[in-house]
N, C-alpha and C positions, 0 to 999 in steps of 0.2 A: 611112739610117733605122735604129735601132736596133731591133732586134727584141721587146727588152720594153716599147718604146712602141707597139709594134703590136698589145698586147693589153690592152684596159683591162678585164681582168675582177678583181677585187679578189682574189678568192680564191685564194692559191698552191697551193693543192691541185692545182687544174683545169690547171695549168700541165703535168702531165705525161699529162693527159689522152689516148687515144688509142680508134682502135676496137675495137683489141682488149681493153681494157679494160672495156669499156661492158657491163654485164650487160641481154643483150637482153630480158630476161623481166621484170627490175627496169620499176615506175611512171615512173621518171623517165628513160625509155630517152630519150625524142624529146628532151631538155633537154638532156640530154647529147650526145645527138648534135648539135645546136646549138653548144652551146658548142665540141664536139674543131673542127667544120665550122670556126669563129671563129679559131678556134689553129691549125690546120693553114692558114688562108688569111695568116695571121702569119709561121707557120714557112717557108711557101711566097712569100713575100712580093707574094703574090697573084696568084702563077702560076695560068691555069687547068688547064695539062697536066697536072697529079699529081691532078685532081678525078674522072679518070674508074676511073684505078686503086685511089682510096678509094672508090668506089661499087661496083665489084667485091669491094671486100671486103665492105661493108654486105651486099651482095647474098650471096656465099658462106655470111655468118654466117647472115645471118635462115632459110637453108636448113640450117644446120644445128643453129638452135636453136630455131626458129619454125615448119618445115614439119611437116605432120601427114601422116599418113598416110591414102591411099586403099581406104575396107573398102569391100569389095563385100557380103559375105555377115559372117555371127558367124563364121565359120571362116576367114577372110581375118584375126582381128582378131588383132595381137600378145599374145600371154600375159605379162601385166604378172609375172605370180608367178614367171617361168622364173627370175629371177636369184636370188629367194630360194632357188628350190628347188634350183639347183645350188650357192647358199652352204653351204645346210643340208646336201646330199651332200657335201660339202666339207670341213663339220665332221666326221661323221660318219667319214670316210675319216679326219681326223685322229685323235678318239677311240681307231678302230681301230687305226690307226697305234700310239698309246701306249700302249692294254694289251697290243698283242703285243709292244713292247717291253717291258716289266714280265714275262708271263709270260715270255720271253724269259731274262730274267733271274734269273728264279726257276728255271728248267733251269739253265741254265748255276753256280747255287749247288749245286741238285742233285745236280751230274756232276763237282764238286767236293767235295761229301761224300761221292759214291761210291767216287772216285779216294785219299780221305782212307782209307775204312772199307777199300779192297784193301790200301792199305801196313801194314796193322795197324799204324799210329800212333795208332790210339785205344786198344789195349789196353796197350801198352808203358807207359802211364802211369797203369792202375787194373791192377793187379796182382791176383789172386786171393788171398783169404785163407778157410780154410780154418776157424778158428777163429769170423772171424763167420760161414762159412755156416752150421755145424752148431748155433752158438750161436740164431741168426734161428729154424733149422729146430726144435728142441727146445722152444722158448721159442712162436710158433707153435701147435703141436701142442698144446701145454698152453692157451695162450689158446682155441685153437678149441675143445677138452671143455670149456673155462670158459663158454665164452658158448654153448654147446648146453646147458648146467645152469641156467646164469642164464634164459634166453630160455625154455622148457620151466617154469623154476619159477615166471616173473612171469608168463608166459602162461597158465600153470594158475589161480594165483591170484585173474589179474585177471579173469578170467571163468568157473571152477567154485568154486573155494575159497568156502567160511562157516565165517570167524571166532566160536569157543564157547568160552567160559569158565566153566569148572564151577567150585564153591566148593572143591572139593580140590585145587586146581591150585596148586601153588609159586608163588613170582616167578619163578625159573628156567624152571619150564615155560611162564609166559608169557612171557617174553622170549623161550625158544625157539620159540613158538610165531608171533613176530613175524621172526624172523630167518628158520622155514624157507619165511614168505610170501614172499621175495624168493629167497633159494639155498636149493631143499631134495635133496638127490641121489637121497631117496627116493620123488621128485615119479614116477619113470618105472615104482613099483607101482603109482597109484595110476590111472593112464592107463586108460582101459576106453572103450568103443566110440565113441563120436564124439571123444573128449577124446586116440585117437591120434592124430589129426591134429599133435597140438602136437608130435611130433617133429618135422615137418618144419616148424616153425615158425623154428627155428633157421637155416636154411639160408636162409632170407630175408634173413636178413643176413652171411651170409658171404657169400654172393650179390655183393652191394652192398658187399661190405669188397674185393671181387673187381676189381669196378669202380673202386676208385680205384687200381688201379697202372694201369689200364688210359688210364684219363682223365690224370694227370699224365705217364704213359707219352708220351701223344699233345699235351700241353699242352691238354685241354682243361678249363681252372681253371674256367668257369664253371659247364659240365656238374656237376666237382665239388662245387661251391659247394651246389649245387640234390639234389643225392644225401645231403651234409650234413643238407639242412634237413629232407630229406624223414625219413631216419634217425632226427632228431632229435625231430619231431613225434612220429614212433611210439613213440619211446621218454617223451615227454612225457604222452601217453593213457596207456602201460600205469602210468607213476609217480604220475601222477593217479587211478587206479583202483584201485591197494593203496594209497592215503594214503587214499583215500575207507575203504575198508573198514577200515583199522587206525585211521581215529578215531571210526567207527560201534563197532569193539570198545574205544574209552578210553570213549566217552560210557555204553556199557554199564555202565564199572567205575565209573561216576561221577564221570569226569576230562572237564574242558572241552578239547578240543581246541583246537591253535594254527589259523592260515588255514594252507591247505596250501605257498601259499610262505613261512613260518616254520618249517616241521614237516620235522626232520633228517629222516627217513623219504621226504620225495619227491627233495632232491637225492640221500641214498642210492640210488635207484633210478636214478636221471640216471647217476650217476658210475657204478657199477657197470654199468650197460646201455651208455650212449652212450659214457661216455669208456671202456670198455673194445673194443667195436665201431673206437673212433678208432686205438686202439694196435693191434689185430688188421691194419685197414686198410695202415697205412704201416709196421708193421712187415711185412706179405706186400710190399709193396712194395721194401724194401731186398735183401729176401731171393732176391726176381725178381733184382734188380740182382746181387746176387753171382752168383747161380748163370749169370745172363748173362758173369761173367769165369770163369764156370770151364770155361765153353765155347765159346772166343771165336768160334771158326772157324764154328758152326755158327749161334752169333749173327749173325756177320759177313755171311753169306751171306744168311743171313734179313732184316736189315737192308737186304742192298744189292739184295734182289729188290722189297722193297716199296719205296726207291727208284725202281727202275726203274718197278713200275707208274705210283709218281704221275710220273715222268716221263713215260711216254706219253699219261697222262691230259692232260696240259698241252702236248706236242706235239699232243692233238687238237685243244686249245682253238686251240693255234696256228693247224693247218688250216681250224678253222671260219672263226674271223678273216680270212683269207687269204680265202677262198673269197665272204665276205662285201665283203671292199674289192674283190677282181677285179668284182663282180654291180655295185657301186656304182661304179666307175668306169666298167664296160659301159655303164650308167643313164646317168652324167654324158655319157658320149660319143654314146648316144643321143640327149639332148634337145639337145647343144651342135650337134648335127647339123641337127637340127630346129630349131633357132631359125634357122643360119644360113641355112638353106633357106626358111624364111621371112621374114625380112629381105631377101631376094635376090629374095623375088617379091614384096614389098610393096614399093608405089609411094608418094613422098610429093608432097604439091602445097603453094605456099604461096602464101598470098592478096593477088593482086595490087595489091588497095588499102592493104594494108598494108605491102607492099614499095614502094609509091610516094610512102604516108606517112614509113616511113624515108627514105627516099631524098632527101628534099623538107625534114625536120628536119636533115639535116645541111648541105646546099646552102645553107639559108635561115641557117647560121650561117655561111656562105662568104662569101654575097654582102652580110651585113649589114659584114662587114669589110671590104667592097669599096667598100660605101658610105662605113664610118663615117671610110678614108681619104683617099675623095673620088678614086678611083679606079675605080668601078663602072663599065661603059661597057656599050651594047647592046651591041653584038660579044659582051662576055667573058659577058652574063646569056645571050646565045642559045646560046654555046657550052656552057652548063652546062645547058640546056634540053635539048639536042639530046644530052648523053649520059646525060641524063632518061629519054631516050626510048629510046636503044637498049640501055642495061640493060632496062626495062622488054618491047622489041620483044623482046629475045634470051630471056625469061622468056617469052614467050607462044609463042615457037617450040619449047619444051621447059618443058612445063608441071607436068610431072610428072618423078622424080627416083626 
């Protein structure tokens, strides 16, 4: 007899149907198990001996995919969240894992620029030169009295100074009289009791002209960005506040003033304040720079100790790191202990009538092939009955797992 006449199910799929295959939790468990019972009593050509080692397996599976567990107490019951929670420690250990490789990394550049800055192979290729240092320094020195006069004269102006024009006044004196609102060198007679403050007015921004070799020093451009603006605003109030009072003194002479961004008088003030503040700023910076080659050793040193500190700083991040994955893998090994320890003392059971309704779906596809070949005999239905039953007996003598 041919064995694919021994199966008239139409559908080729089911042809390789098996128990292991069967998802026991799937609707359509007991159909399937009918049908594999149908094909296995085909494949078996209707042998009953292989029926009892297929119902051991029915039985093995439903226990391990059907049986539930035995709570006695809340504290007996499985912690469904254990496997998330050792997922998420798991991530975490990774995390760590990869910025201590990163800071890792960032040492190991570190102790390569260090190694770089001992061979003094950074100086052999910016040579000292001599001409720009003294030229920076002169040039400097002069800008700094420049902008302690300017700062001092627009500071005075923009808040003691009143503009007066008498009828005996030249053009010359008033146009002097507008030029020394912004640079007057004689601004530092006229200083008297609260109005000395305005010397140190100046220093405000040398101050802040200070700060940018400091910040590009350190690459911090944004910082700089923001010291910019801040500069700038200051210098925009005091430009705005002698354009106000030099067009309160045209409206005096009978001249309509322009709006003050038309009016040469406030970018004068911008350019001479701000953009002279800008050149003070990166020229003290170039001139750091040289004087940095003119002393390299001393440089060298000084460079390769603040090195070091931020290396240590980052060997501690290291240690944190470390100290944080050993705590979090103590944790994992903690709860992985704990789970298997109760797993070990939880008992499972599975429902006899549900093991005996499997059991009975795939038999009942056994014997309909028994029949449908005209084969079925009492003998062979009692012997499927009878190891019906001692699966079932052997489940009642161990009821629990």
């Amino acid at each position: 007899m041919n064995e694919s006449q021994n199966i008239p199910i139409e559908n080729e799929n089911l042809a390789d149907l098996t128990i292991g295959s069967i998802d026991f939790t799937a609707d359509d468990r007991d159909e399937k198990l009918t049908n594999c019972g149908f094909l296995d009593a085909g494949r078996n050509h209707g042998d009953i001996e292989p029926v009892y080692n297929n119902l051991e397996q029915i039985e093995a599976k439903a226990w391990q995919v059907l049986a539930t567990p035995i709570v006695k107490s809340e504290n007996d019951a499985p912690n469904i969240n254990i496997e998330e929670e050792v997922s998420e420690i798991d991530n975490k250990i990774k995390r760590n894992n990869e910025k201590r490789e990163k800071i890792e990394n960032e040492i190991e550049e570190l102790r390569i620029k260090k190694d770089t800055l001992k061979s003094y192979e950074h100086v052999l290729d910016k040579p000292f030169s001599a001409l720009n240092y003294y030229v920076f320094l002169i040039v400097l020195l002069l800008l700094t009295g420049y902008l302690i006069v300017f700062y001092v004269s627009a500071g005075y102006t923009a808040i003691f100074s009143k503009f007066e024009i008498t009828q005996d006044m030249t053009k010359d004196e008033v146009f002097e009289l507008l030029f020394t609102s912004v640079i007057d060198p004689k601004v530092f007679n006229k200083l008297e009791g609260s109005g000395l403050f305005l010397i140190l007015f100046p220093f405000i921004f040398v101050g802040l002209g200070l700060l940018i070799h400091k910040f590009i020093e350190n690459k911090q451009y944004f910082r700089l960005i923001l010291l910019l603006a801040f500069n700038f605003f200051v210098d925009f109030l005091l430009a705005i506040s002698i354009e106000k009072k030099v067009s309160n003194l045209m409206i005096s002479m009978d001249i309509t003033p322009a709006p003050f961004y038309f009016n040469v008088n406030f970018y004068m003030v911008l350019a001479l304040g701000f953009g002279a503040y800008i050149v003070w700023g990166f020229l003290y910076h170039f001139f750091m720079l040289e004087h940095e080659k003119k002393q390299p050793d001393k440089e060298r040193d000084k460079k390769i100790k603040k090195i070091e500190i931020h290396m240590q700083e980052k060997q501690q991040e290291v240690q944190i790191i470390e100290n944080e994955i050993t705590m979090l893998k103590e944790k994992r090994r903690q709860i992985t202990e704990i789970t298997k320890k109760q797993k070990d003392e939880i008992k499972l059971q599975l429902d006899k009538e549900l093991l005996e309704a499997l059991l009975r779906a795939y038999t009942q596809g056994y014997t309909n092939w028994l029949n449908q070949m005209g084969i079925g005999t009492k003998e062979a239905f009692d012997q499927i009955e009878e190891y019906i039953h001692r699966i079932l007996k052997k489940g009642q003598e161990n009821e629990t797992r």
